[in-house]
C-alpha positions in Angstrom: -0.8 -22.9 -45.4 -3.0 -25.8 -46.4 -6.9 -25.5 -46.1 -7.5 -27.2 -43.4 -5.3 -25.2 -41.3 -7.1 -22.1 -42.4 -10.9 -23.6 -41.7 -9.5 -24.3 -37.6 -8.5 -20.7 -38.4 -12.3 -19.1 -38.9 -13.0 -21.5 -36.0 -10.8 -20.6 -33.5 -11.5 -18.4 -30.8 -9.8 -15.6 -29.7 -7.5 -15.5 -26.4 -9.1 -13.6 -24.0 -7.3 -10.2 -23.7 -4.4 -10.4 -20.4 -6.4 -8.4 -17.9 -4.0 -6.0 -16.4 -3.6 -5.6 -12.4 -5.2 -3.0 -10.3 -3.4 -1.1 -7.5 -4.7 -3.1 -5.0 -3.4 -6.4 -6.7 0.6 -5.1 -6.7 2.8 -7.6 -5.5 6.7 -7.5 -5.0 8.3 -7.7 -9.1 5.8 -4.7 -10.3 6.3 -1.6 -11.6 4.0 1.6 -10.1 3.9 5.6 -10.6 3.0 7.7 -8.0 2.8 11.4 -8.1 5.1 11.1 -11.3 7.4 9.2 -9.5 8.5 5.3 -10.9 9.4 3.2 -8.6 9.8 -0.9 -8.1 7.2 -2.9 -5.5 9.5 -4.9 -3.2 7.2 -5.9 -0.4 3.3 -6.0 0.1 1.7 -6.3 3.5 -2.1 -7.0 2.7 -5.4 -7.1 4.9 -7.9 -8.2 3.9 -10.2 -7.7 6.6 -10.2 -4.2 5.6 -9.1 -4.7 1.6 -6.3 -2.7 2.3 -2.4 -3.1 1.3 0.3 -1.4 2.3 3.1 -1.5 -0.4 6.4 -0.9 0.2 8.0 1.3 -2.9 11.8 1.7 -3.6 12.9 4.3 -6.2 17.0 3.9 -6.2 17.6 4.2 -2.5 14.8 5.8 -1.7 12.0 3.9 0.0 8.5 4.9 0.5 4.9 3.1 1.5 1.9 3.5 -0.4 -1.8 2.7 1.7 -4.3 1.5 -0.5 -7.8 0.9 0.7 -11.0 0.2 -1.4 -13.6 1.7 0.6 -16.3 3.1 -1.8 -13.8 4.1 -4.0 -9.7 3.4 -4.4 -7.8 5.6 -1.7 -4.3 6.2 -1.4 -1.9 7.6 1.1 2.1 8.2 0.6 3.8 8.0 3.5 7.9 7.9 4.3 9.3 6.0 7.4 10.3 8.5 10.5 11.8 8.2 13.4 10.5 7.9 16.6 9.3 5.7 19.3 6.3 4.5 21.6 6.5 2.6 25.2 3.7 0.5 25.1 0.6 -0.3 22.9 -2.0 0.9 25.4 -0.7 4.2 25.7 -0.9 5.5 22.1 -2.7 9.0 22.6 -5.5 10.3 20.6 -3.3 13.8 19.7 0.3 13.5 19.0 2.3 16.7 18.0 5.5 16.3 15.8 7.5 18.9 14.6 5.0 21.8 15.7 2.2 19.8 13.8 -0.8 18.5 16.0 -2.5 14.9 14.6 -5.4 13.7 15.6 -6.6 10.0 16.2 -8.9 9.3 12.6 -9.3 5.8 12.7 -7.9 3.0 14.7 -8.1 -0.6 14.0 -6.7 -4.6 14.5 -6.6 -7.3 12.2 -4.8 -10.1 10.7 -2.7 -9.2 7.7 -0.1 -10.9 5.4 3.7 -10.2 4.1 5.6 -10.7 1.2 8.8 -9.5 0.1 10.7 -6.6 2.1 8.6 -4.9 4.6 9.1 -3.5 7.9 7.2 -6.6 9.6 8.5 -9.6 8.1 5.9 -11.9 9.0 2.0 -12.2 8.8 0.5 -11.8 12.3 -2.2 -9.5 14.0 -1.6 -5.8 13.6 -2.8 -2.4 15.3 -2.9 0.8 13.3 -3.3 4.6 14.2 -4.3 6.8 11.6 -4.1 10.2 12.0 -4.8 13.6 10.2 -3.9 16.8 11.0 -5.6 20.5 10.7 -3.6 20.9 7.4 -4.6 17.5 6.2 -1.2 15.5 6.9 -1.2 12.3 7.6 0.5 10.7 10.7 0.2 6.0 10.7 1.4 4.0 13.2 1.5 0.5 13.1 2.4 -2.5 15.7 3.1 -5.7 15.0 5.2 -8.3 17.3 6.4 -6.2 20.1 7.8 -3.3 17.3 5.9 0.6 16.7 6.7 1.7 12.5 6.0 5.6 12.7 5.1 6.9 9.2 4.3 10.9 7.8 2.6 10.9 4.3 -0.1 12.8 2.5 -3.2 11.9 0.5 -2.8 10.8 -3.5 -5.5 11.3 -5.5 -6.4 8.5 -8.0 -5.5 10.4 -10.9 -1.8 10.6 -9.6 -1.6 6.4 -9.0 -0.9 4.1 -12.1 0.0 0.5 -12.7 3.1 0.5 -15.0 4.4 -3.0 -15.6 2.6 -6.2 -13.6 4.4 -9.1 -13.0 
């Protein structure tokens, strides 16, 4: 190595360390664990009105939706897609029972969110969730987008349980 090449060398600066992503900057590519369970991002529906995303997680065939929200702190919901079915959007009730378990309406809100990758609504467009709880603290989301209801059941994560693996 001649000397010059080791003076730029004590000059240099360092590369700034890669910062790695937070939970709430998954996108389709990465690599989570929730609940001790790996699995692969494939689609990311994101609003930002609320600095919430809703991830779409596949684990061989097995799909399931994380909710992230920052709110004071990080939180995190679990849900898997269920059957079912609504009429109309101005008829969602404030208690819904399902399989002898009575929600209630939590929180109910609108706003504009965006899609990437595989997620039950394709495109980016105005969207109305129900969130609901029940007694035993289940959770109960629905969501409607374009003329289509997406029933989910999940539970609360805590923060200890969610980890970024690999980012893209």
């Amino acid at each position: 190595m001649s000397i010059w090449k080791r003076i730029g060398n004590l000059f240099a600066k360092d590369e700034p360390p890669v910062r790695e992503k937070s939970m709430l900057q998954l996108a389709p590519g990465d690599i989570c664990e929730v609940s001790l369970v790996t699995y692969e991002v494939t689609g990311r529906v994101s609003n930002f009105g609320r600095n919430a995303a809703l991830l779409t997680l596949r684990d061989g065939t097995a799909i399931a939706y994380l909710h992230i929200e920052q709110r004071e702190e990080l939180r995190y919901a679990l849900y898997k897609a269920i059957d079912g079915r609504l009429d109309s959007l101005t008829e969602v009730p404030a208690t819904m029972e399902l399989d002898d378990i009575v929600y209630y309406l939590e929180e109910e809100y609108e706003g504009h969110v965006s899609a990437a990758g595989q997620t039950p609504f394709m495109n980016a467009g105005d969207q109305h969730v129900w969130q609901y709880q029940s007694d035993e603290g289940q959770l109960l989301r629905i969501e409607w987008q374009n003329g289509r209801f997406m029933l989910y059941e999940g539970e609360k994560i805590i923060p200890g349980d969610v980890r970024v693996i690999r980012g893209a």
